[in-house]
N, C-alpha and C positions, 0 to 999 in steps of 0.2 A: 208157290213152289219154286218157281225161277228165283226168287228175291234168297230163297234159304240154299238154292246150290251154291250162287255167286256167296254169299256169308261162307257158307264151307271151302270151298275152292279159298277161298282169301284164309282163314281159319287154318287151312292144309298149307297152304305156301307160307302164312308165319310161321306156324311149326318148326315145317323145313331148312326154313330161313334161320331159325331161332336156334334148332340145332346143330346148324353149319356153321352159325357167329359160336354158341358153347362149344363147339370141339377148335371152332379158331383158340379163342381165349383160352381153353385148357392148353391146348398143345403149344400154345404160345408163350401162354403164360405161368400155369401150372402145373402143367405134368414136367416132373425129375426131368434134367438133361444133363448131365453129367457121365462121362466115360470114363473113370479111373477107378482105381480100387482102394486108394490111399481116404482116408477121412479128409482130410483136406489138400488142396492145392492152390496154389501162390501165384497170382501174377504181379510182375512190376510194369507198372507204366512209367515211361519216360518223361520227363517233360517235355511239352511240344509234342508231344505224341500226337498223330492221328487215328483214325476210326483204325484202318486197314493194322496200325502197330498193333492194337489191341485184340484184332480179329484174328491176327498170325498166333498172338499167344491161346487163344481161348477157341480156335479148333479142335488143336488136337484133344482140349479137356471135355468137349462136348459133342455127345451122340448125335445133334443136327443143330449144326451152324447154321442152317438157313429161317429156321425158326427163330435163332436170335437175333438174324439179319433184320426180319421184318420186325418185332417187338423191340430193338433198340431204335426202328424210324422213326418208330411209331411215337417213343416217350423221350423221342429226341437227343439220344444219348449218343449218337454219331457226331453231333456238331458239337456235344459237350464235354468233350474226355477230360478226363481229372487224372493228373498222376498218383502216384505214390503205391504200394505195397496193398495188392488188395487179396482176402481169399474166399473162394470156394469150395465150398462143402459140399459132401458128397451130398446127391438128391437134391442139390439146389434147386429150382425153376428159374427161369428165365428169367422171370420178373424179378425174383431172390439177387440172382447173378447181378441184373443191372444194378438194383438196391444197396449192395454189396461195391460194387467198383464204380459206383457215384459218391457214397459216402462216410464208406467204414476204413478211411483211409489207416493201415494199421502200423505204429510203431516198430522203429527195430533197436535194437540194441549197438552202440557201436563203441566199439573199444580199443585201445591203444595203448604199444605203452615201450619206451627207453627206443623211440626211435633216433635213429645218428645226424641227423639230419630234416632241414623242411623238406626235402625234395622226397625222403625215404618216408618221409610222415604223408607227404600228399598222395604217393601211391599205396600207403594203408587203407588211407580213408575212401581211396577212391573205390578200392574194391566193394566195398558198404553200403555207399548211398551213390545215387545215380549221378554224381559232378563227378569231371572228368581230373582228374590230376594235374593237366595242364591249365586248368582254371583255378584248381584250391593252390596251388603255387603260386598260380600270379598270384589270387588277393592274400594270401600268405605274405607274399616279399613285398604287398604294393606300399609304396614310398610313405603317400602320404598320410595312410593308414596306422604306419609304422610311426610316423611321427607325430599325429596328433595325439598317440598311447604312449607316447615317450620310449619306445622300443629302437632296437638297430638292427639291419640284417643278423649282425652276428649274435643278437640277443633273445630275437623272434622266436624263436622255438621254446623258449624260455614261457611263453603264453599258453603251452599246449601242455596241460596238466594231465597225465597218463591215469586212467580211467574208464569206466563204463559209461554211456550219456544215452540217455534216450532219441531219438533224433526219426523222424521221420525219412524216409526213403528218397524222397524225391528234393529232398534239402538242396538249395542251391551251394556253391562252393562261397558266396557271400556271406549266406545264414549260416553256415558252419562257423566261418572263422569268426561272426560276431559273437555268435554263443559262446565259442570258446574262450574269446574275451572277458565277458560275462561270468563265466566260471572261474578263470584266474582274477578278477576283480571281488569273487564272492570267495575265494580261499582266503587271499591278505583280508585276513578279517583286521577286526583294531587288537588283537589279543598278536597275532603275528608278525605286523608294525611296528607293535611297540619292541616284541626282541629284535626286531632288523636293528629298530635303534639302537638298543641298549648293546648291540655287539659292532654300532659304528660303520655298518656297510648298508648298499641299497639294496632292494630287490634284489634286481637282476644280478648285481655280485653273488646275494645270497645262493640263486640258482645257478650260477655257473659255479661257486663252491661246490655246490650242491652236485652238480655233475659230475666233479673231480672225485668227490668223496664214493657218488656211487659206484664209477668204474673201478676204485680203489674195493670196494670190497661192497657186495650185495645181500652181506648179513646185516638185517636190519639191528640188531642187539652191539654192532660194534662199531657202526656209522657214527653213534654222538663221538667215541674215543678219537675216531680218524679226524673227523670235523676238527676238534681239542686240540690234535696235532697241527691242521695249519691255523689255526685262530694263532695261534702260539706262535708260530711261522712270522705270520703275516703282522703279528701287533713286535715282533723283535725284529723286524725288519728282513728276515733270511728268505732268500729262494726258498718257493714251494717246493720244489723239486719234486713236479707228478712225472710220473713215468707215465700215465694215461694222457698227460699234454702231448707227450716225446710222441707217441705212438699217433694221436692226433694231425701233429703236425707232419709226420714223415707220410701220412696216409694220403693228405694231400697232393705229395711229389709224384712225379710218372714211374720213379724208379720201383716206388713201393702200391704202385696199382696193382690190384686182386693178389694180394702179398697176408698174411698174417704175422704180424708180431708179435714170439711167443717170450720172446728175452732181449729188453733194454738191454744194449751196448751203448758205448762208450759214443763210438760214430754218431749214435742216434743225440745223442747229448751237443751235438755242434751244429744239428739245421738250425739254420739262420729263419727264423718265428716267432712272431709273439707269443705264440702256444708255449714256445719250448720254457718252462717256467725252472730250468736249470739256469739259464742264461740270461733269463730277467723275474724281477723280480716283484715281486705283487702278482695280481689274480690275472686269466687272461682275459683278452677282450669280448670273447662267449665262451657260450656252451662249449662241449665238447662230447655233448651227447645231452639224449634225455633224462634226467635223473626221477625216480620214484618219488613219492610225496615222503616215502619214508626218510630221504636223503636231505630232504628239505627244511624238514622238521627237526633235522639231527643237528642241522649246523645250528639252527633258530637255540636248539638245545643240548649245544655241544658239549658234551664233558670236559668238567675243568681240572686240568693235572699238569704234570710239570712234562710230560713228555712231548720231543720234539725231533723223533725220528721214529719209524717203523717200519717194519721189513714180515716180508709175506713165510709164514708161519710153515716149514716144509713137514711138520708132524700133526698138522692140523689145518689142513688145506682146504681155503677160501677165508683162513684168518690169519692174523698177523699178531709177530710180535711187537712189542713197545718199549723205547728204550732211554732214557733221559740223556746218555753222554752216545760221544763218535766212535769209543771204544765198542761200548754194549752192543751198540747199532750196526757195526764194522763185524764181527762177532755173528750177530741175527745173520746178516746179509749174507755175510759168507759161508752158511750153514743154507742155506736158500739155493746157494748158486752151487753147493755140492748138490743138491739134490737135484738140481735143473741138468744139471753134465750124467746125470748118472741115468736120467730119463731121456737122452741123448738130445734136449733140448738145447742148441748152441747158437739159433738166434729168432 
């Protein structure tokens, strides 16, 4: 009789036991912890993150932190954070949550596009993915990066192809700019090469063409015509004569900081720049912006005709007219500048 109490007694205390480990495990591990009302919610971790960064975000989303406290000791997830983009779902468990932001690290979309600059490009991207703009600018401008790809500062931006990319969250500002690489090395296909060739410039001319053509006008259906225009330029020898150089170059100057120029004058035609393509003569030494792929492709497939002036279209505006002599041309323009005076635009 003594032998079957102590059996029961032991029989009662596992139960007990048994039942105090299943409501651990449930409430630890199974039962919903989630407080929002949304179907899903987002956390970013950083890199180098610690336990405590990822605790701050995943309070407020959950009904008892302190249950996740002991379930992530437990399966060691405090000494292992993983960055990047992770989500939860409503009714998750604890155990779900950790599962979840160990290793469903999830894609974002990042996209870009006609930015003026590296500097204006690395604070796009930085908004995006977790690298800071002062690090996607260094490896952006780094020297010797630049030279083992055959690039220049003033040509660098030239690499950043305006686009959607897939790109994880927590991308370093290195893995950015390789890819990006990577992407401009997988556009010049052999099919694109060979028109660089057959129209006698390299690349990077092609895209700073390319840039002139897009600021000139952002109708894709009229970019091969403008292209035609300095091909034609540039193979008889004549000043390009971009007014978006003009505007380039004067943006530079202190006089013309946080300035817009609505109307090339005459003055703007004498900064002393390589940009100013009135006053010399060939392409300039970069960009002058980021051009579309559709700008790129215009020059590769520039319209061939005999024109070699054109002036901005005042009865159909965002197009231009086209014009073979200095009369016809003289004529456009001045039919441009009545309209620009009469919209009180005067510079």
């Amino acid at each position: 009789m003594y032998i079957k109490k102590i059996l029961l007694t032991i029989v009662v205390i596992g139960l007990v036991v048994a039942g105090f480990f299943a409501n651990f495990v449930y409430k630890a591990m199974l039962k919903p912890n989630t407080a929002f009302n949304n179907d899903t919610a987002y956390i970013f971790i950083p890199s180098n993150a610690v336990y405590e960064d990822v605790r701050n975000q995943l309070a407020p989303l959950l009904d008892d932190i302190d249950s996740f406290d002991d379930l992530a000791e437990q399966k060691k997830y405090t000494t292992n954070i993983k960055a990047g983009k992770y989500a939860i779902k409503k009714g998750m468990s604890n155990n779900d949550i950790i599962n979840s932001i160990r290793s469903k690290n999830i894609p974002i979309k990042l996209s870009f596009n006609n930015q003026e600059t590296l500097e204006k490009l690395a604070g796009r991207i930085a908004v995006q993915i977790d690298a800071d703009s002062t690090s996607l600018l260094k490896e952006m401008k780094d020297e010797s990066f630049l030279v083992k790809n055959n690039f220049k500062e003033a040509t660098a931006l030239g690499m950043y192809l305006p686009n959607s990319y897939e790109f994880f969250w927590n991308t370093s500002a290195e893995a950015f700019r390789d890819r990006m690489l990577k992407e401009y090395n997988r556009f010049w296909n052999d099919s694109r090469k060979n028109k660089v060739k057959a129209i006698n410039l390299s690349q990077d001319e092609v895209i700073t063409l390319a840039s002139i053509v897009y600021e000139e006008s952002k109708q894709a259906d009229e970019q091969p015509r403008i292209a035609g225009v300095y091909i034609n330029r540039l193979k008889m020898g004549i000043p390009l004569q971009a007014d978006p150089t003009l505007k380039f170059a004067a943006y530079k100057l202190p006089e013309y900081k946080n300035t817009i120029i609505k109307r090339v004058l005459n003055i703007h035609k004498e900064i002393e720049s390589p940009y100013n393509t009135y006053m010399n003569a060939g392409l300039p030494p970069g960009l002058i912006a980021m051009p579309d792929i559709s700008a790129i492709d215009a020059v590769l497939n520039y319209e061939k005709h005999a024109y070699i002036y054109f002036a901005a279209d005042a009865k159909r505006l965002g197009y231009h007219k086209f014009a073979k002599t200095l009369a016809q041309h003289n004529a456009n323009a001045r039919a441009y500048h009545r309209y620009l005076s009469s919209q009180g635009i005067n510079k």
